[in-house]
C-alpha positions in Angstrom: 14.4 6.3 22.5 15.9 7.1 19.0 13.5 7.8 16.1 13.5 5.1 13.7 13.4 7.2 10.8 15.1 11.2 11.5 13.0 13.4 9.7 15.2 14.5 7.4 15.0 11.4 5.7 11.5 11.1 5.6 11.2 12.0 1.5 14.5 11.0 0.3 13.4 8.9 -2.2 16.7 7.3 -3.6 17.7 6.2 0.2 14.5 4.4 0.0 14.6 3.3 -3.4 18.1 1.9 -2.7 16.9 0.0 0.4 14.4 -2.0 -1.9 16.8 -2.7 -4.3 18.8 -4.4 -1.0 15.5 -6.3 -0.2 15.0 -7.6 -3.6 18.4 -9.2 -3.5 18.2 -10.6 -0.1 14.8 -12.1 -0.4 15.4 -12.7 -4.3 12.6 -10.9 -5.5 12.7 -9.9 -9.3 12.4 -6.6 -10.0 10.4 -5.5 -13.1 11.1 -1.8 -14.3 8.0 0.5 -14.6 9.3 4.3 -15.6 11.9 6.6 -14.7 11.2 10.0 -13.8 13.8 12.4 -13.4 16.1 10.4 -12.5 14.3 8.5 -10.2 13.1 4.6 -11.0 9.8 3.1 -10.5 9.9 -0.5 -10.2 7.7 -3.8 -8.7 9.1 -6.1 -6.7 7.7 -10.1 -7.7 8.4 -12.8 -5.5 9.6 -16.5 -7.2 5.9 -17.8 -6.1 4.1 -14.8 -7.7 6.3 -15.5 -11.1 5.3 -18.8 -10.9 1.4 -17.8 -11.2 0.5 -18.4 -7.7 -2.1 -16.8 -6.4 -0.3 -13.0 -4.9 -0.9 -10.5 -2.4 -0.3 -7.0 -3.6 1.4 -4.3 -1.4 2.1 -0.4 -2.6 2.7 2.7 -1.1 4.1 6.0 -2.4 1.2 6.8 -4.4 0.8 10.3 -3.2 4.3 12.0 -1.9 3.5 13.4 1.4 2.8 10.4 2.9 6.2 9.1 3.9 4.6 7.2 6.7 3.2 4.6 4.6 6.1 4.2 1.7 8.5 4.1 5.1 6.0 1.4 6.8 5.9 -0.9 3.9 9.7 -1.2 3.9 9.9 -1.9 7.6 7.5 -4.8 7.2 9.7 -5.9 4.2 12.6 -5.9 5.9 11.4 -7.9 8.7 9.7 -10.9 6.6 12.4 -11.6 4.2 11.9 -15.3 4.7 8.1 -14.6 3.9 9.1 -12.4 0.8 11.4 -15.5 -0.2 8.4 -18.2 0.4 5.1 -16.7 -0.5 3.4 -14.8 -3.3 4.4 -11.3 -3.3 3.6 -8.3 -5.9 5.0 -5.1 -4.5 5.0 -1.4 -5.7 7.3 0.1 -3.1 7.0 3.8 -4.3 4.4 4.6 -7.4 5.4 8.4 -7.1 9.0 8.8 -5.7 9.1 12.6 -7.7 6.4 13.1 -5.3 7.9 11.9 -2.1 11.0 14.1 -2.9 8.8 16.8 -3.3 6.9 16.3 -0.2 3.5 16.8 -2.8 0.7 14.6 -3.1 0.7 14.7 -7.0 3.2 13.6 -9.2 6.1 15.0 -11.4 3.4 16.3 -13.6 1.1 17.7 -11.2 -1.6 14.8 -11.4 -3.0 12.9 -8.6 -2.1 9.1 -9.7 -4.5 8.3 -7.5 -7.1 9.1 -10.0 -5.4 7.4 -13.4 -4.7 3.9 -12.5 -7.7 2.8 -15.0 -5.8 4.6 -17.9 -3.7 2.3 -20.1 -1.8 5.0 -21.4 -0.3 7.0 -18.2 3.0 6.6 -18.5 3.4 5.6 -14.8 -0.5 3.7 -14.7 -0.2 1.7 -18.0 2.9 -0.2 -17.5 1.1 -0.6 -13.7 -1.8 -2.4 -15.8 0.4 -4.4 -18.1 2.4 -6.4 -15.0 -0.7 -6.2 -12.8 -3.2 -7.8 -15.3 -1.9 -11.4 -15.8 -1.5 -11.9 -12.0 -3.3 -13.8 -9.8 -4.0 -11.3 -6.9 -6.1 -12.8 -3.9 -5.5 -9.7 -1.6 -4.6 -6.0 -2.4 -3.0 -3.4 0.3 -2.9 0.1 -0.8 -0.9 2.1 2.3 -2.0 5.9 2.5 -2.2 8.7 5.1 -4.6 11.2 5.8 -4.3 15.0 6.4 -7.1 14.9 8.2 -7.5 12.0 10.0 -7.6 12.0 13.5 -6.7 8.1 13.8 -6.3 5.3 11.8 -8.8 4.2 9.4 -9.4 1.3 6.5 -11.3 1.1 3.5 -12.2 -2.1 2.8 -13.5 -3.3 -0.2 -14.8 -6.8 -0.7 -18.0 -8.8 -1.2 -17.8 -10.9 1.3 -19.2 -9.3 4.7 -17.7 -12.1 6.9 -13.8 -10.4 5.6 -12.1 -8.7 9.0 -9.3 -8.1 7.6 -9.6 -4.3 8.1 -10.6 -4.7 12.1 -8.1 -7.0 12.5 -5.3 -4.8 11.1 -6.6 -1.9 13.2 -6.7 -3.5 16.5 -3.2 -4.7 15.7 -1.9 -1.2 15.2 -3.3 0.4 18.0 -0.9 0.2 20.5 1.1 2.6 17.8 -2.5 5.2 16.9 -5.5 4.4 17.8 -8.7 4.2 15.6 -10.4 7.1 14.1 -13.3 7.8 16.1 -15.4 9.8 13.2 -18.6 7.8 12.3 -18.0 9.6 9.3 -15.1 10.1 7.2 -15.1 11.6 3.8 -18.6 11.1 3.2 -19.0 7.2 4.2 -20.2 5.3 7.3 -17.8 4.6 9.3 -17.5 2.0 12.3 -14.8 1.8 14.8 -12.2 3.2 11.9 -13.6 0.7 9.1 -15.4 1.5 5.9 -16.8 -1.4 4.2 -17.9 -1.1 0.9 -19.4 -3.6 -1.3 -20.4 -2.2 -4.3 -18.5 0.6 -6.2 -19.9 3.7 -7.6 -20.4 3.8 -11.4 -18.8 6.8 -11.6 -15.3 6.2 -9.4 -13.2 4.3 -12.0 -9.2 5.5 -11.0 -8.4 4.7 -7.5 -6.0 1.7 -7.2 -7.6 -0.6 -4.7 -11.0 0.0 -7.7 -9.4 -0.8 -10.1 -7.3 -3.8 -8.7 -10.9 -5.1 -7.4 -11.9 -4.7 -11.0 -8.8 -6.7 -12.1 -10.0 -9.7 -9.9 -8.7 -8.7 -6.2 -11.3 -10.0 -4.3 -10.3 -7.9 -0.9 -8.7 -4.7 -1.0 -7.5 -2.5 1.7 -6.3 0.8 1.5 -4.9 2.2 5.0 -5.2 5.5 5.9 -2.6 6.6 8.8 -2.5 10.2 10.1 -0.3 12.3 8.9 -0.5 14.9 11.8 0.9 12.3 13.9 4.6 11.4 14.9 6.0 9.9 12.0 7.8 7.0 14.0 4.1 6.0 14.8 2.6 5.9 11.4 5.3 3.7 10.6 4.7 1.1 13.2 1.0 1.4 13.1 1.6 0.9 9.2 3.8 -2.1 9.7 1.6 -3.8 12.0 -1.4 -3.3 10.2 0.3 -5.9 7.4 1.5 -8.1 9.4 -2.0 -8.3 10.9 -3.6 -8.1 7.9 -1.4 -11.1 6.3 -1.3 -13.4 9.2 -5.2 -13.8 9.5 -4.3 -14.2 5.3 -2.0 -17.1 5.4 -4.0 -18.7 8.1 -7.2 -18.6 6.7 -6.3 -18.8 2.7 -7.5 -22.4 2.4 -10.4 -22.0 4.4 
């Protein structure tokens, strides 16, 4: 079977910039400009609904530039829902960091981890982030990562509500791609079947995206660790399933 993505192609950030820029026109999706960084544009993605002021789900990927599975995996589910893209509300950040991707570097053009700066209002990258991200309506946040060091696939899931299984849900969907990290604990937190749930937030861990959207209103977010030790065609599947899982069990259950 033919890879889906040669390696080779894995951090060319312009081929993948260029393919958004296709699925903004074909699923008529505005797109907002955010920077440009040596060449290279960062932009967001809004859907007609999310212009309206619907309530939005927010996608991104590309944060840190050696995790190609992840940018790769949010443009193979795009590609694939273009009629969902065209009817529902839709935020996207396809590639935060696409220096970084080139790169093949977790940090960014300036040697930061953006990871850690998305609280900031003036980052030049982070602050134009908070300025279209504020006045939105977000209902459900996924933030698509990979781990160096995972040894399966694992979800941090951040919301109040304990009854949320959005994160097992997305994991058992992907498995037939990678299967769930088995560690009990990964980075420090308790984890269960590949899912860490956390409730409340720690004074003192303020930067991280899916925080800082969840401070911004985002009642659930999920931020989806694939790993990055495995074949890269996998990650992307396992990726893509894990939002189509993830936004399924969303539109079936919104009005619940």
């Amino acid at each position: 079977m033919p890879a889906l993505l040669p390696r080779h192609r894995a951090h060319d950030a312009a081929a993948l910039l260029t393919a958004w820029q296709r699925v903004a026109r074909l699923s008529k999706m505005h797109i907002t400009p955010l920077a440009e960084v040596e060449g290279l544009p960062i932009f967001a993605l809004e859907s007609k609904a999310a212009v309206r002021g619907e309530r939005t789900v927010y996608l991104s990927a590309g944060v840190h530039g050696d995790e190609p599975g992840a940018a790769w995996g949010l443009l193979a589910w795009a590609e694939a829902h273009l009629d969902l893209l065209r009817r529902e509300a839709f935020l996207i950040c396809p590639c935060l960091n696409p220096v970084g991707l080139a790169r093949n570097t977790r940090v960014d053009y300036r040697g930061l981890d953006l990871n850690r700066r998305f609280h900031l209002p003036r980052d030049p990258i982070c602050g134009p982030w908070q300025r279209l991200v504020k006045p939105r309506k977000l209902s459900l946040g996924l933030c698509l990562h990979e781990d160096y060091d995972g040894q399966g696939s694992y979800i941090y899931q951040l919301s109040a509500d304990a009854r949320a299984l959005h994160a097992d849900l997305a994991l058992t969907a992907s498995a037939s791609h990678i299967p769930r990290d088995p560690r009990t604990n990964i980075d420090g937190h308790r984890a269960k079947n590949g899912v860490l749930h956390r409730r409340i937030i720690p004074s003192d861990i303020v930067g991280p995206e899916a925080i800082v959207l969840y401070h911004l209103g985002c009642p659930t977010t999920l931020t989806v660790e694939t790993p990055s030790e495995f074949s890269l065609d996998d990650r992307v599947l396992a990726q893509q399933s894990c939002i189509e899982a993830t936004l399924e069990h969303y539109f079936q259950h919104r009005s619940l």
